[in-house]
SEVOMAR-977430 format. One line per 10 residues: number of its first residue (from 1); their letters; for each residue x, y, z of N, C-alpha, C. Coordinates in steps of 0.2 Angstrom, whole numbers. Example, Ala and Ser with C-alpha at 12.3 -4.5 7.8 and 13.67 -1.06 7.14 Angstrom:
1 = as = 66,-28,39,62,-22,39,66,-16,39; 64,-11,35,68,-5,36,64,0,39 .
END
This chain:
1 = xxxxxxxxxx = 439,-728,232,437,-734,236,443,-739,236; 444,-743,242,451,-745,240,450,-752,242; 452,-757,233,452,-762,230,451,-769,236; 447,-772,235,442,-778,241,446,-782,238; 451,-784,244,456,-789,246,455,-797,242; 457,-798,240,452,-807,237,452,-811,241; 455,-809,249,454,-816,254,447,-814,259; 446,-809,258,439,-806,261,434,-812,262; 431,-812,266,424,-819,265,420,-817,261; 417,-808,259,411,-806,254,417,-807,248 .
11 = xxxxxxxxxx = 423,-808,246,425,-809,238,427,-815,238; 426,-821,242,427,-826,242,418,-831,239; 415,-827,243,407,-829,241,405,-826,234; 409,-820,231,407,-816,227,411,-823,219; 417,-823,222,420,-826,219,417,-834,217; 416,-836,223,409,-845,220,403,-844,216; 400,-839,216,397,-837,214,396,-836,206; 402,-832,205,406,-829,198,407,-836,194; 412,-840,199,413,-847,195,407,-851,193; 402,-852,198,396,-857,196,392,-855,190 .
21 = xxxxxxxxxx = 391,-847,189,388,-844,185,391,-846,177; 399,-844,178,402,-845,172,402,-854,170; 402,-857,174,402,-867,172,394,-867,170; 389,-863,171,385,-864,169,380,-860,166; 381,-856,162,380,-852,159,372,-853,154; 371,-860,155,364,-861,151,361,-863,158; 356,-860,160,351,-863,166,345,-863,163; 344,-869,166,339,-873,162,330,-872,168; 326,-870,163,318,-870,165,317,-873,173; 320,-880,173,317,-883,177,322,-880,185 .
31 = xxxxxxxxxx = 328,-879,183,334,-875,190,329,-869,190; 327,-864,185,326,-856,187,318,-860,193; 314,-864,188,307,-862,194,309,-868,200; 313,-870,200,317,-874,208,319,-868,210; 322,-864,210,322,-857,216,319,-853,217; 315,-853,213,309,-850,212,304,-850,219; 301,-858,216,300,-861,223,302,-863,228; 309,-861,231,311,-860,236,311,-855,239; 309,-849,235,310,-844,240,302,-842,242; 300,-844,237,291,-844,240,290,-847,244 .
41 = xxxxxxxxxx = 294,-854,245,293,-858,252,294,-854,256; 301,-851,255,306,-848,263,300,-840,265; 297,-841,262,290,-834,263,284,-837,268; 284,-841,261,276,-845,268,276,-848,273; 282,-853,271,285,-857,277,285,-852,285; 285,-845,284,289,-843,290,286,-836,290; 280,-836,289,276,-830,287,276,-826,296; 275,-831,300,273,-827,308,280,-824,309; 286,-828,308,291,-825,309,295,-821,306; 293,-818,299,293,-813,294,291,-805,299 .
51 = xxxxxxxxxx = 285,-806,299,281,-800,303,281,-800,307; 283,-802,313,288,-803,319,295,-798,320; 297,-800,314,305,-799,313,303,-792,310; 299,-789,307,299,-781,304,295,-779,309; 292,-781,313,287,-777,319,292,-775,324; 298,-780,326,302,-778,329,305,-774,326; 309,-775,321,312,-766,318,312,-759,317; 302,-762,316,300,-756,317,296,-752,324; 296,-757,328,293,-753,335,283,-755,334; 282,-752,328,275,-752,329,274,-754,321 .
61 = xxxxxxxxxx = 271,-761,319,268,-761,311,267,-767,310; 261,-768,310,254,-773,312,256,-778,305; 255,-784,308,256,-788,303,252,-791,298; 248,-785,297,242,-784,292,245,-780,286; 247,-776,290,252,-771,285,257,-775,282; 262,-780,286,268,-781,281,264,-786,277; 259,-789,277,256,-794,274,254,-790,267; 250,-784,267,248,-781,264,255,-776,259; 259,-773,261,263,-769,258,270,-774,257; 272,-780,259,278,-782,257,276,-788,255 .
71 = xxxxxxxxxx = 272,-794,257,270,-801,255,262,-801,251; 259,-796,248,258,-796,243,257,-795,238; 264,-791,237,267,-788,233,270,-795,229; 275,-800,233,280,-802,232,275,-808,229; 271,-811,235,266,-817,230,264,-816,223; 262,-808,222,259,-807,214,266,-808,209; 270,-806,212,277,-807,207,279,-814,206; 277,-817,211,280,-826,211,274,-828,207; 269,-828,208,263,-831,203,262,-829,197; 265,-821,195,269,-819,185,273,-823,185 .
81 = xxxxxxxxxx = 280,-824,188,283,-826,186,281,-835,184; 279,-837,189,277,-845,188,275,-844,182; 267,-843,183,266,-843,172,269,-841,169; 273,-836,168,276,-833,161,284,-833,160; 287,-839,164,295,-839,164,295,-843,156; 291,-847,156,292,-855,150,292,-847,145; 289,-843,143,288,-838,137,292,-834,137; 294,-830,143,300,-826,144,307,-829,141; 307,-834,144,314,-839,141,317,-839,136; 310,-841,132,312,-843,125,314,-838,120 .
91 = xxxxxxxxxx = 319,-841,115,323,-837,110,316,-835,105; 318,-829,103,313,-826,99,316,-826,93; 313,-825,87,313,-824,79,314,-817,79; 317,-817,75,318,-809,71,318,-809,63; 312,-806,60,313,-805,55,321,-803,49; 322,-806,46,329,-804,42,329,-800,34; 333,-795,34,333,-791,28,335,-794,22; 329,-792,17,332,-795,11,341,-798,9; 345,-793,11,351,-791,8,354,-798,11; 351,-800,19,354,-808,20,351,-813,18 .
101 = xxxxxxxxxx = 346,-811,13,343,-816,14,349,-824,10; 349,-830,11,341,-834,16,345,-835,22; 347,-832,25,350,-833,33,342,-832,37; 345,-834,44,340,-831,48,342,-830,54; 336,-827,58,340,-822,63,337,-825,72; 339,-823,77,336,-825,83,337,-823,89; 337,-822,93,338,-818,101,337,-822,106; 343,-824,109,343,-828,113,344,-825,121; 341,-827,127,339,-823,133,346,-828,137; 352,-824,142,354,-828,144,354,-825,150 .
111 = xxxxxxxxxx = 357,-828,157,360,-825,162,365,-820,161; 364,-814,166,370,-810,164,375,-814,171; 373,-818,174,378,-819,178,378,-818,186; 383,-816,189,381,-814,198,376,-806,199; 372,-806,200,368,-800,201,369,-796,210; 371,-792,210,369,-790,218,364,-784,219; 361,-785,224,356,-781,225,358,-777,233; 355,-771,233,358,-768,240,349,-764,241; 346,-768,247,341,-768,247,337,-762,253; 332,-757,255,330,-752,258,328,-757,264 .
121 = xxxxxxxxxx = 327,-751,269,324,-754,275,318,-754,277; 313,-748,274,305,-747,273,301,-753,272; 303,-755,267,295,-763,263,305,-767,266; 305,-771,271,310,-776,268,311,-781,266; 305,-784,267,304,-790,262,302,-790,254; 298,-784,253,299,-783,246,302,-780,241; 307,-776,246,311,-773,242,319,-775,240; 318,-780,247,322,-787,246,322,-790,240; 316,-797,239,315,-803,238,313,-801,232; 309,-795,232,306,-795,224,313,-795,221 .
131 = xxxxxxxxxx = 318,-790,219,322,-790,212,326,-795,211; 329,-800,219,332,-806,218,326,-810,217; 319,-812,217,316,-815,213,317,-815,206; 317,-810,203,317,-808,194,325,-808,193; 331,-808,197,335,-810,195,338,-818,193; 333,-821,200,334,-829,201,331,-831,194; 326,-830,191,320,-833,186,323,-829,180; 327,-825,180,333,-825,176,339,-830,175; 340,-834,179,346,-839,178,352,-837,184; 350,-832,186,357,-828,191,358,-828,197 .
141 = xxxxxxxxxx = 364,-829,198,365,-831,207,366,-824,208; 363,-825,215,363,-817,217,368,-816,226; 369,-811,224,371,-810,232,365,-802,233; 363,-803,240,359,-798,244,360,-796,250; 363,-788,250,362,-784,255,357,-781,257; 354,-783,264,347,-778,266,352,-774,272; 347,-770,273,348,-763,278,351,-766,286; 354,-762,287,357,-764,293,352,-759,299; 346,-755,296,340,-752,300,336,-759,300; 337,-762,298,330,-770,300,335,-775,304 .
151 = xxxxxxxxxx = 338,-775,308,344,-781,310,340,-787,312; 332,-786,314,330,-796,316,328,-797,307; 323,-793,303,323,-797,298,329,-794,296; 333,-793,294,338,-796,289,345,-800,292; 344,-802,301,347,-810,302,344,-813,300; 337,-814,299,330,-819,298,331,-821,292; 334,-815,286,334,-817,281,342,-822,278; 345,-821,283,353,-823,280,351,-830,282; 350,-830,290,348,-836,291,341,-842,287; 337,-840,284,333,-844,279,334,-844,273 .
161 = xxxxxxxxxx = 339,-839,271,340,-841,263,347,-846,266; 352,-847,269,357,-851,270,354,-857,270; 347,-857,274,346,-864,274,341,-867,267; 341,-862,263,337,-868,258,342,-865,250; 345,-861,251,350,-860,245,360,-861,249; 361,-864,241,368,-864,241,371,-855,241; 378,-859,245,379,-852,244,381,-847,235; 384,-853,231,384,-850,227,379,-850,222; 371,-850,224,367,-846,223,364,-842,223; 363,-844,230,361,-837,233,362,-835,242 .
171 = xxxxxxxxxx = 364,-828,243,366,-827,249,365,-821,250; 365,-821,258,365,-813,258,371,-811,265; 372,-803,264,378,-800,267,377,-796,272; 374,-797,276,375,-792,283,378,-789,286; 379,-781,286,384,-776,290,380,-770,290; 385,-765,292,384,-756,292,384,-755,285; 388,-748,286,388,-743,280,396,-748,276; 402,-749,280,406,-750,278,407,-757,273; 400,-761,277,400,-769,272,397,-765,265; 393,-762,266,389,-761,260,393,-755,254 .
181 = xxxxxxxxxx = 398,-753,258,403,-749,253,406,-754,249; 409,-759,253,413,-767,250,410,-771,245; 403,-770,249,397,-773,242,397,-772,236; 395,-765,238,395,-760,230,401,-762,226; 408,-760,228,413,-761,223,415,-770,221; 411,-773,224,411,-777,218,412,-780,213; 414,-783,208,414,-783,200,406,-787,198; 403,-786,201,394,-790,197,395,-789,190; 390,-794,187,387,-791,181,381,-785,179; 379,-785,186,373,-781,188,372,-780,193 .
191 = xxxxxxxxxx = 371,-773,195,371,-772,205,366,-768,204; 358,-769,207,352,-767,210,353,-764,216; 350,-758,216,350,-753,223,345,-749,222; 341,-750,228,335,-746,231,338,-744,237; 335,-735,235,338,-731,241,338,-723,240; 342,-721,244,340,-711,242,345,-710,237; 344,-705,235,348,-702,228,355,-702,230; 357,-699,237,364,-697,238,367,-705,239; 364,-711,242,368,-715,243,367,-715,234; 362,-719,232,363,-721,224,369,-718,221 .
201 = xxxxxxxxxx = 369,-712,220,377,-708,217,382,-712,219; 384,-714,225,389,-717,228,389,-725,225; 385,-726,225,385,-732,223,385,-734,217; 382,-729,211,384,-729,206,390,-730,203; 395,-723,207,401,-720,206,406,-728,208; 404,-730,213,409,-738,214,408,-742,208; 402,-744,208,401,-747,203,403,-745,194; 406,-742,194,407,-738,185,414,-740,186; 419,-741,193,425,-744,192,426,-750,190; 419,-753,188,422,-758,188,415,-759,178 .
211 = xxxxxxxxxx = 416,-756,176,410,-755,173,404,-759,172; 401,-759,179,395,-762,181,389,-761,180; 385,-762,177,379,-759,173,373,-758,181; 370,-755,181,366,-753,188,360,-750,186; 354,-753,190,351,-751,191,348,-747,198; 347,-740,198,346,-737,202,339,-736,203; 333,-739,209,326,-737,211,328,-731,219; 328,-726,215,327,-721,220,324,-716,223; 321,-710,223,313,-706,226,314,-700,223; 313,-694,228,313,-686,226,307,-687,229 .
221 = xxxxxxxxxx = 305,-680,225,297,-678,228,292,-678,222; 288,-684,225,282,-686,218,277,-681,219; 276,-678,215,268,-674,215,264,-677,216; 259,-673,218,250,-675,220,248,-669,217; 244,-668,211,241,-663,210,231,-665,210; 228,-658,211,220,-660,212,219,-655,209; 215,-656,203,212,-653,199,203,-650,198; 202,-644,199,196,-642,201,190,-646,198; 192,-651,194,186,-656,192,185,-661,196; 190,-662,202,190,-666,206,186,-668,215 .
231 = xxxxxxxxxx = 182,-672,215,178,-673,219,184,-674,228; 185,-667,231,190,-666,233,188,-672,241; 184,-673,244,184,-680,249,185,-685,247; 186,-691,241,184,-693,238,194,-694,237; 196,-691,234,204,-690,234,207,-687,239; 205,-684,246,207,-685,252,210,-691,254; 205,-696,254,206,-702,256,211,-707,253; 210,-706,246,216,-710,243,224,-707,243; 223,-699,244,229,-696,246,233,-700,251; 227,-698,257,229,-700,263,232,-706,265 .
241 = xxxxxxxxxx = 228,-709,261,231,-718,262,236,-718,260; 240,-716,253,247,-714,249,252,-712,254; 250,-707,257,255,-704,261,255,-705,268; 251,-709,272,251,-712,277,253,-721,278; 253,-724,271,255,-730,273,260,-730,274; 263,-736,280,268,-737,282,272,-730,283; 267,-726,289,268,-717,290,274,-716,285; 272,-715,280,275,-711,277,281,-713,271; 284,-719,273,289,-723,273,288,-726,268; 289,-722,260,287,-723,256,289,-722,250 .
251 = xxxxxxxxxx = 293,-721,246,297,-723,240,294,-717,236; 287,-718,234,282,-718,229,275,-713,233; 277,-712,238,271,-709,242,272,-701,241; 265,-697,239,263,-691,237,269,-686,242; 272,-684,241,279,-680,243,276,-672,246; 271,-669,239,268,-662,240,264,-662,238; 256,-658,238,250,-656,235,251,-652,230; 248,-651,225,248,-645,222,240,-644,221; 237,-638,226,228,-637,225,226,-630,223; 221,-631,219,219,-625,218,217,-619,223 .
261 = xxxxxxxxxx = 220,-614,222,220,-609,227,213,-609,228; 213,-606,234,205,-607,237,201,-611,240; 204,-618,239,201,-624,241,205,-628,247; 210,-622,250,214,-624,257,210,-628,263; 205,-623,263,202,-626,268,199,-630,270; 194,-631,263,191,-636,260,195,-644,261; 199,-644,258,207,-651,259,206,-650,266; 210,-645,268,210,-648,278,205,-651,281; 197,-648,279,194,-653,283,194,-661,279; 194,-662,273,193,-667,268,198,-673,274 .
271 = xxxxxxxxxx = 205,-670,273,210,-672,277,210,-677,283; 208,-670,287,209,-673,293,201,-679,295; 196,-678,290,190,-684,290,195,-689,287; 197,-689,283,201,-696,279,205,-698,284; 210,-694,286,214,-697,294,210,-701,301; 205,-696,302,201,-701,306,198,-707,304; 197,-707,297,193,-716,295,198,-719,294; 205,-719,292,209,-724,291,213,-726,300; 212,-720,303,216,-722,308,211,-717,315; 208,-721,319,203,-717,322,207,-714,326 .
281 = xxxxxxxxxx = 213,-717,330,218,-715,334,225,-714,333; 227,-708,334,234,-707,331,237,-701,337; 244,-704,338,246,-710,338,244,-715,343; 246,-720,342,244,-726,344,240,-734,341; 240,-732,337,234,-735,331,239,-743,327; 237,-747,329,242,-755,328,243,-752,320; 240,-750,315,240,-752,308,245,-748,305; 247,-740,310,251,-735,308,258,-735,309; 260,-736,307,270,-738,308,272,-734,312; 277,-735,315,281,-729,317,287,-727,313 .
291 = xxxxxxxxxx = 290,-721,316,298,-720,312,302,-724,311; 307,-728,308,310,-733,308,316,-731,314; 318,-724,315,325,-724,321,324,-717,324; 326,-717,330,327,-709,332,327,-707,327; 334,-707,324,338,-703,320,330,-699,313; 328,-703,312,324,-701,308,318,-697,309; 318,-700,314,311,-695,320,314,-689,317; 319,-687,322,321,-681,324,323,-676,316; 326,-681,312,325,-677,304,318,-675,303; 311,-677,303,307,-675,301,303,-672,307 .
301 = xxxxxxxxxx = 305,-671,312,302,-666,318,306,-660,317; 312,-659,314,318,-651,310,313,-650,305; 311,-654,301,308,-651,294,302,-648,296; 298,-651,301,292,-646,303,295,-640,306; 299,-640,312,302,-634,316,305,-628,310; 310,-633,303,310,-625,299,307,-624,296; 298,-627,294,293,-625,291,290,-619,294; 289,-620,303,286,-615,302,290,-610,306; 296,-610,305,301,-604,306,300,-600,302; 299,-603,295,299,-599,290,290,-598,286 .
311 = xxxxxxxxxx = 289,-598,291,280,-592,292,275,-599,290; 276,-603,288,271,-609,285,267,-612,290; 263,-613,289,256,-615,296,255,-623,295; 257,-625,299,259,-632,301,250,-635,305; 246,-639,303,242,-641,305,242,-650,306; 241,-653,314,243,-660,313,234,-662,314; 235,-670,313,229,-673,313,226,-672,320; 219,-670,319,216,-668,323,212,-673,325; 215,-680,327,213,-686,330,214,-687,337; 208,-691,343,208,-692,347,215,-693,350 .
321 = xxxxxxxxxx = 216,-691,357,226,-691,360,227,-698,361; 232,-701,360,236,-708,359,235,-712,365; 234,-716,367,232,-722,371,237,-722,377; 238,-722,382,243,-720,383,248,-727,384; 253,-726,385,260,-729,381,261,-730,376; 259,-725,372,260,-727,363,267,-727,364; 271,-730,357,274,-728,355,279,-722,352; 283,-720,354,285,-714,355,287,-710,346; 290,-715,342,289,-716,334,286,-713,332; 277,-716,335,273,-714,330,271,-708,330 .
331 = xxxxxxxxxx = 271,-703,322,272,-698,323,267,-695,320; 264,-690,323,256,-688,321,256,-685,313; 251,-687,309,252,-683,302,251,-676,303; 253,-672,297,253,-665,297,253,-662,290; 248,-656,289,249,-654,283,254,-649,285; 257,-645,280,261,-637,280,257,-634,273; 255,-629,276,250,-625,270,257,-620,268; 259,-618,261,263,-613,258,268,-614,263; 273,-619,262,279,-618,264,284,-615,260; 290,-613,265,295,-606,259,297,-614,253 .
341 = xxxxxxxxxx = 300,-610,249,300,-615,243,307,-617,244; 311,-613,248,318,-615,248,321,-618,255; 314,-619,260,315,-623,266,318,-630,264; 319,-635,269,321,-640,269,316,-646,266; 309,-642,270,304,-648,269,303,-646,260; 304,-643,257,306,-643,248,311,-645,245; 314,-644,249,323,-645,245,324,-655,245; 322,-658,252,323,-664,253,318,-669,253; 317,-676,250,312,-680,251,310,-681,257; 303,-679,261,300,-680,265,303,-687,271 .
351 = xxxxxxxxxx = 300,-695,266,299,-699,268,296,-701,278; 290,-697,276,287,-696,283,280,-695,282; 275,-694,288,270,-692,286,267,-684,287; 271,-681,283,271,-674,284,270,-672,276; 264,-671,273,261,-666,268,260,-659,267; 267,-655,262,266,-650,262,260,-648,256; 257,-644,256,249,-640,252,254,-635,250; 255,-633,242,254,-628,239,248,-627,233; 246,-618,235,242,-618,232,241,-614,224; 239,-616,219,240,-613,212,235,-611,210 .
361 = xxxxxxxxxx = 237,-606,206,229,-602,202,229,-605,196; 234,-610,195,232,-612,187,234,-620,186; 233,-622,182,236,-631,180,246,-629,177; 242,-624,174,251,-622,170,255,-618,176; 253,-617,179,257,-616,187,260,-620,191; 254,-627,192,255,-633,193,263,-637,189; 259,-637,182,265,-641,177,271,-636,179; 272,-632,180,279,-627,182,282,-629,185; 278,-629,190,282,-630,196,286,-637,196; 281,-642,194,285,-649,193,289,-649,189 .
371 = xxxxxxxxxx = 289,-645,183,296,-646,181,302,-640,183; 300,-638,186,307,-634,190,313,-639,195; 306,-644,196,311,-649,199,315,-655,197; 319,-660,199,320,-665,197,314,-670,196; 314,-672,189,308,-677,189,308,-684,192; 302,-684,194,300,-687,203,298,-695,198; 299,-698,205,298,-705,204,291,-707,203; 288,-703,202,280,-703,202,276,-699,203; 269,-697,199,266,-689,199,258,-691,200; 254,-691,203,247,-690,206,244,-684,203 .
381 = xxxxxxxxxx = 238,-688,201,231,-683,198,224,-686,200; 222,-679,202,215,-681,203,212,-676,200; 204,-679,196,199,-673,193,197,-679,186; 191,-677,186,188,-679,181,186,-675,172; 191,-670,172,190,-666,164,198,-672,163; 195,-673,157,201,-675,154,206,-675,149; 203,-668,147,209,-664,145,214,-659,146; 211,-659,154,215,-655,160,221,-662,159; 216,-668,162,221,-673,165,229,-675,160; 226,-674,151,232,-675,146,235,-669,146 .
391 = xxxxxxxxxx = 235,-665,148,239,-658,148,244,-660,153; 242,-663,158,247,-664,164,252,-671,160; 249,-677,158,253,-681,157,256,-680,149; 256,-677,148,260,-675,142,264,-671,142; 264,-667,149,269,-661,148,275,-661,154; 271,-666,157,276,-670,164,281,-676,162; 287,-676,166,291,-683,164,293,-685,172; 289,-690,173,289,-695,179,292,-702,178; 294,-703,183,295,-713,183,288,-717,180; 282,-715,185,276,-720,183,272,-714,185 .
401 = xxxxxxxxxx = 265,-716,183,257,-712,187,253,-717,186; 249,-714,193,242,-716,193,238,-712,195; 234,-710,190,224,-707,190,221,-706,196; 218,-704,200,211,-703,203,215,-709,208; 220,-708,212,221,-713,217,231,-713,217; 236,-716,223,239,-716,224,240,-724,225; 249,-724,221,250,-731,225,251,-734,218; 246,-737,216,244,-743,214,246,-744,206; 250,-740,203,253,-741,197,258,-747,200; 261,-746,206,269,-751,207,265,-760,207 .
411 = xxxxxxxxxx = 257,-760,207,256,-767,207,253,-770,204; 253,-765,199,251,-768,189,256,-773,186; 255,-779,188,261,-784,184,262,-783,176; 259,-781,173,261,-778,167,265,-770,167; 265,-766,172,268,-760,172,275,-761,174; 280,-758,169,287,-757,172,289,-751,178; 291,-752,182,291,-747,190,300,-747,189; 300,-741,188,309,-736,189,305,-731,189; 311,-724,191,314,-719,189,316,-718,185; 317,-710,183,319,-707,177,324,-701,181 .
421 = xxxxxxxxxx = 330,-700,178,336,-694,180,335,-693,187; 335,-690,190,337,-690,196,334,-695,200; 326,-697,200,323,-702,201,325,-710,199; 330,-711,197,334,-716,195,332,-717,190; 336,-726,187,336,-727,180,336,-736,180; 333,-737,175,332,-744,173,325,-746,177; 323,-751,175,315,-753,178,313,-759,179; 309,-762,182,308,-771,184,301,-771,184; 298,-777,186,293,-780,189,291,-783,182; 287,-787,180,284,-790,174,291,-793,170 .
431 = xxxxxxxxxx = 288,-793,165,295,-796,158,301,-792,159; 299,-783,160,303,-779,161,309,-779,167; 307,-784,171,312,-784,176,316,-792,177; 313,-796,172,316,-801,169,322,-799,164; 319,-794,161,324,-793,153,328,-788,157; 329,-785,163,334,-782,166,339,-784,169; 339,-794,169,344,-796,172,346,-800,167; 345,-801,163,346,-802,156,347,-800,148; 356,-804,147,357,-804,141,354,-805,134; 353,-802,132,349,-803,126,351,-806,118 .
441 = xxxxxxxxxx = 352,-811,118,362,-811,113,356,-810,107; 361,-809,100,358,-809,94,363,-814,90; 359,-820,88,361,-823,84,360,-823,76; 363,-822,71,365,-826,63,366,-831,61; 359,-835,59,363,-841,58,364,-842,50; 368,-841,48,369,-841,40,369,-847,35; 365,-845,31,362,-854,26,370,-854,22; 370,-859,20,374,-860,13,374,-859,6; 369,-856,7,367,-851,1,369,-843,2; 370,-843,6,371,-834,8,376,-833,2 .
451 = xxxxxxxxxx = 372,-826,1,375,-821,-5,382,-815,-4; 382,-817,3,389,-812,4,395,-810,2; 395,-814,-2,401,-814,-6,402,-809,-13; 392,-808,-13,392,-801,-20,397,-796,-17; 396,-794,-9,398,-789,-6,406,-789,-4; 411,-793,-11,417,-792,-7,419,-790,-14; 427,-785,-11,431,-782,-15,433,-789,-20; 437,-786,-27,437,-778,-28,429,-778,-31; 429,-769,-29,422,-768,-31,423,-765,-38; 417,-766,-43,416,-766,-50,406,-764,-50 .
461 = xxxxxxxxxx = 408,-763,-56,399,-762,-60,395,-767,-56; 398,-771,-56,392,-776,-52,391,-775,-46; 395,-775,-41,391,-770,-36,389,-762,-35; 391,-760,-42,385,-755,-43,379,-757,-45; 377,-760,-48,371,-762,-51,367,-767,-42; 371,-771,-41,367,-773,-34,364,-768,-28; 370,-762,-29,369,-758,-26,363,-756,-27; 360,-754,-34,354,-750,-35,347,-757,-35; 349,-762,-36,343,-766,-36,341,-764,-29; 345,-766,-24,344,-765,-17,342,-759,-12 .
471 = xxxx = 342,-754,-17,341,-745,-16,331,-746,-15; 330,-750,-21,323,-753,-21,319,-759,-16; 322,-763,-11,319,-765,-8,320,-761,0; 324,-754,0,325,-752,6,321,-748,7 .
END
């Protein structure tokens, strides 16, 4: 990547930034929840215009939906953080080993400094706002790139964060592929990125030249497993909802089935009733999204084409025909029973409304197969034996899970939400995505009394003897 000129406007903004961070390096309670509350404003203040600005993006997504899947999300984060910043903050005690004693010890929580974020186009407002909020209530000036697949919200966004943030607080950077190449290389102290594994690489790899510590939130394919204990309409429904919200366009949304053999048929009807009660009309249905660009469309209209090239039985929702002038986006769900294992729709993350069904004669068949893959961002169980259920979460390594339902581990404000190896790395939301933007310093503060001096040459019998008294307090 070749080295971002210092007269550029983003290393001019990156540079204000760097200096305000470093003149003030202690940011004080009362600064972090003053942004805090700014950007809460700049949310409510302009809530018609938020979902407005993603309904355009998107073509079709009811402003129920972004209320529900990006504002609040982002409210439950602002109101943790209000409560719990004053305790988060504070230096912590650490207990001290005899050997120093009477010194004492402490941890002090500081800014790591300018944070960048390169943020998805799916949820854009909380894929945004969220990490730069737990950056900001960290102490940190940020800079933010959103998606150049949402152009009215992420003008909407340059333009309301410029009006209520300085620039060298907080700002966001607007382009293609090639501003956010620019981005990435950087010198942050921290660069947040949500997004697919292949850019993630790319974006890691910029970042290491300059060695930038990074957290990467990125997907694969999360299991949905159903377990024969499992009340199968009942977890239809909560599947469906998983893999259907915002069609499909989902981070964390059920990727593949794993069901016991023999119960195929079973699920398809299960299915296609859970389909009609969340959406009686498809396509055309205000609540259902559509695909965010052609370009995408047409990727997941090839996944179904080499599905069933390669002999897999492709069944779409069997919901009344679309209104006419639907949307042309909106893209009817579809199961794929036993797809080839080595088609595309296996090989690549879905991100659509397209669930492939295989079927297993065992739980240890189940557990196989997921670990043949790279471990997924997230793994779904349904069934009531519960020692079917600890087999699975003990013998699987996932980002997060959630039991008898989909989703809803990411909105546990006590739950930390990452990836694991291929699935990405590092984690936020709660304390945990406080203490991710966040140095953690360790301080000595050593008495007048300190004994350190037994421990200096030359050494003699006396520090053998201390040696062994200390053999006993260890």
């Amino acid at each position: 990547m070749t080295p971002i000129a210092p007269e550029t406007p983003m290393r001019s903004l990156f540079d204000a930034q760097f200096q305000a961070s470093r003149a003030q390096p202690d940011v004080s309670l009362k600064a972090r929840r003053d942004r805090v509350e700014r950007l809460q404003a700049l949310l409510e203040t302009h809530l018609d215009a938020w979902c407005e600005a993603v309904r355009t993006d998107f073509g079709v997504r009811s402003r129920e939906l972004t209320e529900v899947a990006d504002l609040f999300v982002l409210r439950a984060m602002i109101g943790q953080v209000r409560r719990q910043l004053p305790r988060w903050m504070r230096p912590r005690r650490v207990s001290t080993p005899v050997y120093l004693w009477p010194a004492s010890a402490r941890i002090r929580r500081q800014p790591l400094g300018v944070v960048g974020v390169i943020a998805p186009w799916n949820y854009p407002l909380q894929l945004s706002f969220g990490p730069a909020l737990m950056a900001l209530a960290a102490g940190n000036r940020v800079m933010l790139k959103p998606s150049e697949l949402t152009p009215a919200t992420s003008a909407l966004m340059a333009r309301l964060v410029h009006e209520r943030f300085a620039s060298d607080e907080f700002c966001v950077i607007n382009g293609g592929a090639g501003v956010a190449a620019e981005f990435a290389g950087l010198p942050f102290d921290h660069l947040f990125f949500t997004g697919s594994t292949a850019i993630g690489r790319r974006v890691a790899e910029a970042a290491a030249r300059h060695l930038t510590p990074t957290t990467l939130e990125l997907g694969g394919k999360s299991p949905c497993i159903i377990d024969r204990s499992a009340d199968l309409d009942a977890a239809a429904v909560k599947i469906a909802h998983g893999k259907l919200l915002n069609a499909g366009q989902t981070c964390i949304a059920p990727d593949y089935l794993l069901l016991p053999r023999g119960q195929e048929a079973a699920f398809g009807r299960a299915w296609q009733a859970a389909v009609a009660r969340l959406f009686p009309t498809l396509p055309g249905h205000r609540d259902y999204a559509a695909i965010i660009s052609e370009r995408h469309h047409e990727r997941l209209q090839r996944l179904l084409d080499d599905a069933r090239a390669q002999g897999a039985r492709v069944v779409e929702a069997a919901v009344p025909d679309a209104p006419q002038g639907h949307h042309p986006r909106q893209m009817r769900p579809a199961l794929v029973f036993e797809p080839g294992p080595d088609g595309a729709l296996m090989r690549e993350e879905i991100f659509g409304p397209i669930l492939p069904v295989l079927p297993c004669d065992s739980a240890d068949e189940a557990i196989a197969l997921i670990n043949a893959r790279p471990r997924p961002l997230a793994l779904y169980w349904f069934g009531q034996d519960r020692g079917a259920r600890e087999r699975v979460l003990a013998r699987t390594v996932s980002g997060g899970v959630t039991v008898n339902d989909t989703l809803m581990h990411i909105t546990h404000e006590g739950l930390p939400f990452g990836g694991v190896g291929e699935s990405g790395w590092g984690a936020y939301h709660g304390e945990t995505g406080f203490l991710r933007f966040t140095h953690e310093k360790p301080e000595l503060l050593q008495s007048r009394w300190a004994m350190g001096h037994l421990f200096y040459p030359p050494y003699g019998p006396r520090l053998r003897r201390l040696m062994g008294l200390l053999r006993r307090w260890m």
